[in-house]
C-alpha positions in Angstrom: 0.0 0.0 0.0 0.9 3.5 -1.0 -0.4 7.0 0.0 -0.6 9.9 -2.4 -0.6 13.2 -0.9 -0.2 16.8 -1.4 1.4 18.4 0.8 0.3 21.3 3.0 2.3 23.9 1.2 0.3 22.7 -1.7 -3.0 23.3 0.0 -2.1 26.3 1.2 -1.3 27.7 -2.5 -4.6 26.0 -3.5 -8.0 27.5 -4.4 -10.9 26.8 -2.6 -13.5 25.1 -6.3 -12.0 23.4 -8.5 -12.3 19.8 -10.2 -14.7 16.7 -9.8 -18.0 17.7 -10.5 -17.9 21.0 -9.2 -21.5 21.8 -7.3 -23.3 25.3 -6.9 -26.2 26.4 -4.8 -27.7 29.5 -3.7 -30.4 30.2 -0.7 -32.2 33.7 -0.3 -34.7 35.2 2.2 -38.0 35.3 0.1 -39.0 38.5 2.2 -35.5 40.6 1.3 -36.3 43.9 -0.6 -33.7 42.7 -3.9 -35.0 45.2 -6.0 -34.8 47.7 -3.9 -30.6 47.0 -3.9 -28.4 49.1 -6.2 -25.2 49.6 -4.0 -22.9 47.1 -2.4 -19.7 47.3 -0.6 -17.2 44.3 0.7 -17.7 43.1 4.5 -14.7 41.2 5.7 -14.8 37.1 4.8 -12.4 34.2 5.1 -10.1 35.1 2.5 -7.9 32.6 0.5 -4.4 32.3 1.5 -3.6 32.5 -1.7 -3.7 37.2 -2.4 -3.8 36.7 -6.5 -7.1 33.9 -5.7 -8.7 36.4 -3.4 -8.2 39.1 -5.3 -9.5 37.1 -8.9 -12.3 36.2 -6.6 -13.6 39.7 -5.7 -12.9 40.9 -9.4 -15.9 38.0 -10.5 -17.8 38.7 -7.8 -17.7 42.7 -8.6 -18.5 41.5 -12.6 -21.5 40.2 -12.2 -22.7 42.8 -9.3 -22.2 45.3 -12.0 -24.0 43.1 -14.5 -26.5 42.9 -12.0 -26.7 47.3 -12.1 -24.6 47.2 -8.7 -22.4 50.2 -8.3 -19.7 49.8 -5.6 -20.5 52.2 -2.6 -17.5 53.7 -1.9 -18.8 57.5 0.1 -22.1 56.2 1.0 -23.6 53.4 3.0 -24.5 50.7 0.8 -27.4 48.9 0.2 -26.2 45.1 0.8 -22.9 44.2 2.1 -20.8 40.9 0.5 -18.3 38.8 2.0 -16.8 35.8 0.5 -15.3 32.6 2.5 -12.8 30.3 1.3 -12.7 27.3 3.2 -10.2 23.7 2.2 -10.7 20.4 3.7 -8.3 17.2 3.2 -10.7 13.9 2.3 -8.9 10.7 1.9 -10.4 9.0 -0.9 -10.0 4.7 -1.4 -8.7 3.3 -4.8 -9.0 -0.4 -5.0 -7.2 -1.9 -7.6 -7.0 -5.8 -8.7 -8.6 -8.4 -6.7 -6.1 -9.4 -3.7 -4.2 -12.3 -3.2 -7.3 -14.8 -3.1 -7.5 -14.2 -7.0 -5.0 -13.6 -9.5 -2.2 -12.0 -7.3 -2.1 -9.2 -5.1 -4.1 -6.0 -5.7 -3.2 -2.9 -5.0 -4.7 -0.1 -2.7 -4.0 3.6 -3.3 -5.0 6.3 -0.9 -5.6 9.2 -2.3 -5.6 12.8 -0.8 -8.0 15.2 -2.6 -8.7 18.7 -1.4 -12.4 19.8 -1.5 -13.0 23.1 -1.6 -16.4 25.2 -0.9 -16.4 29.1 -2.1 -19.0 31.5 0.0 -20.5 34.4 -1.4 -22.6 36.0 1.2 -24.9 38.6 0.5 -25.9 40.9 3.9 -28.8 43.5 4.1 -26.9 46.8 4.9 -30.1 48.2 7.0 -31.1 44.7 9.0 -28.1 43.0 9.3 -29.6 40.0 8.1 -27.9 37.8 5.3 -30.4 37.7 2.0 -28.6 36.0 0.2 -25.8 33.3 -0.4 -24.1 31.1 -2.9 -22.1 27.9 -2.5 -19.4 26.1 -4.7 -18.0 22.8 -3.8 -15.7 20.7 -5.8 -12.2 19.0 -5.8 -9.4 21.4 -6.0 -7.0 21.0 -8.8 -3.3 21.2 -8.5 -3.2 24.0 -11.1 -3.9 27.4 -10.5 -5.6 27.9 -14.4 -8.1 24.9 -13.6 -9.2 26.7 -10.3 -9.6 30.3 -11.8 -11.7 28.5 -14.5 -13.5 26.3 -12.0 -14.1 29.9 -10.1 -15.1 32.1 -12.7 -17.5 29.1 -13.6 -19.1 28.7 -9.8 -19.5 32.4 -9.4 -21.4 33.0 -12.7 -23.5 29.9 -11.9 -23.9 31.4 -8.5 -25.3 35.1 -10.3 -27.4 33.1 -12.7 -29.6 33.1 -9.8 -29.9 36.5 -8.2 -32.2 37.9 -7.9 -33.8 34.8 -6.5 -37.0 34.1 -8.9 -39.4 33.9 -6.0 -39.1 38.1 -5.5 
């Protein structure tokens, strides 16, 4: 048996969406005012640890505010605050190969380590408090810094594909 890792200087360099099947979801209050919202301005997150992710991260997000006819409030109190979480976790994943020594010969067993990440885009109401408003993306993080900028332009335009939520 063998065990495949990367290693935690590798996760830390990593972005939090990325490969296998990458999965997007959104949640709003049905009773939030959203088209009453024309302003927005950044509330402090969980940022990447990587600065050039974070930073790639708040660019798409601030694209499709502005496709959405947000203007960034920069003298003014805004209408909705965002904040964006990057989170990582390490999953160990089984790979069975062959079918042992009862059979023809030994098989082989390979554990794998694959990063999952989950992106957070957090929408807040500036006058209640309250969040209104959030979109997820989980998948597999790659090992290549072009696959996850892809993977995150992809989950954050998925995300926007739903505001405003249909039910307002």
């Amino acid at each position: 048996m063998y065990i495949k890792t990367i290693g935690a200087a590798a996760v830390a360099t990593l972005v939090a969406t990325g490969a296998f099947a990458q999965n997007v979801n959104t949640d709003a209050d049905p009773s939030a005012p959203f088209s009453s919202y024309r302003t927005f301005r950044w509330a402090p997150g969980t940022p990447s640890p990587v600065t050039l992710t974070e930073q790639r991260i708040h660019a798409d997000v601030e694209a499709q505010m502005a496709a959405k006819g947000f203007k960034l409030a920069t003298d003014q109190t805004p209408d909705v605050y965002i904040a964006t979480h990057v989170l990582t976790q390490a999953e160990p994943q089984i790979v069975a190969e062959g079918f042992g020594p009862w059979a023809l010969g030994p098989g082989a067993i390979d554990v794998n380590t694959l990063v999952k990440g989950t992106l957070v885009v957090d929408m807040y109401d500036a006058n209640t408090k309250k969040m209104v408003w959030r979109g997820v993306g989980t998948a597999t993080v790659s090992d290549k810094a072009s696959k996850n900028n892809s993977k995150i332009d992809k989950a954050i335009t998925k995300m926007f594909e739903h505001y405003p939520p249909s039910h307002n």
